[in-house]
C-alpha positions as CSV (number, residue, x, y, z in Angstrom):
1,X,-13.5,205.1,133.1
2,X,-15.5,207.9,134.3
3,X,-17.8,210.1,132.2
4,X,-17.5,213.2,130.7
5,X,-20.4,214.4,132.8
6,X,-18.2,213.3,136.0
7,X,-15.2,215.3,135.1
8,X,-17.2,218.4,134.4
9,X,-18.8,218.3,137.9
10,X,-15.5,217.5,139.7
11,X,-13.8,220.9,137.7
12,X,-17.1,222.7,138.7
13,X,-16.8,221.6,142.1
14,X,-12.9,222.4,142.4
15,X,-13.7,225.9,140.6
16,X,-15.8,226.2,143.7
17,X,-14.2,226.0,146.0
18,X,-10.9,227.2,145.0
19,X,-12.4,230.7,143.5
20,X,-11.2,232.7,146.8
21,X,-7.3,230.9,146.8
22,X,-6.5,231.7,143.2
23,X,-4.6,235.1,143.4
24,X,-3.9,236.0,139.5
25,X,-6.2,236.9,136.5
26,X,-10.2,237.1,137.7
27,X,-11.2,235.3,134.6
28,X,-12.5,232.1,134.8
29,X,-10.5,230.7,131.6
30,X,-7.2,231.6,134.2
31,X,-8.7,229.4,137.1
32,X,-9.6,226.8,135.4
33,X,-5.9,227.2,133.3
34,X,-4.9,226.7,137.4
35,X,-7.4,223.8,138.5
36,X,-6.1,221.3,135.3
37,X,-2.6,222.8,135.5
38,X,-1.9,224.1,139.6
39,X,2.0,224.7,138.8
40,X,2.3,227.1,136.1
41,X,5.8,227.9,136.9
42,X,8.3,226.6,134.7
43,X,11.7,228.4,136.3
44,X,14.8,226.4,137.0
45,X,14.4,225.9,140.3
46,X,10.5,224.3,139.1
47,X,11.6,223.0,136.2
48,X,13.3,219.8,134.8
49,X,17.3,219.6,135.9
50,X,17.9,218.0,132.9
51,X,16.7,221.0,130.4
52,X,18.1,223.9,132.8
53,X,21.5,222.4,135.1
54,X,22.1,219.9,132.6
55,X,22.2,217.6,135.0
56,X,20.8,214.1,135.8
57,X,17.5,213.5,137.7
58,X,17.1,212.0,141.0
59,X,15.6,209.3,139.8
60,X,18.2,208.7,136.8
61,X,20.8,209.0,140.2
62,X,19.1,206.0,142.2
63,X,19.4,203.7,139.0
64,X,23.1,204.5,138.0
65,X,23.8,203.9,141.6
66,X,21.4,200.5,142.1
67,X,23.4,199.6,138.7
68,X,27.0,200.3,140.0
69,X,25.7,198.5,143.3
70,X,25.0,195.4,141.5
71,X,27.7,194.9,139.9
72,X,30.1,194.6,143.1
């Protein structure tokens, strides 16, 4: 398990280097909002199929079909 010491110097070294690439709020609460959390977008297109198509995922896809194909 890595220290807390560790993770502060891997956010300060990713605040580092990512400072000129972050195009929003010139805070530094807001880049490092965007270091722990990069996608901040939550739209339908982003965002779970489940919550906004009401549909299932891919993943729930492959299952049903492994499923139906182990039953022939």
């Amino acid at each position: 398990m890595k220290t807390k010491s560790y993770r502060r110097q891997q956010i300060k070294r990713c605040l580092d280097s990512r400072k000129n690439n972050f195009i929003g709020s010139n805070s530094r609460k807001a880049l490092k909002k965007h270091i722990t959390t990069p996608k901040a977008c939550s739209c339908w297109m982003c965002g779970n199929p489940r919550k906004y198509l009401n549909e299932i995922t891919l993943q729930e896809q492959r299952s049903i079909l492994n499923y139906q194909e182990g039953l022939l």
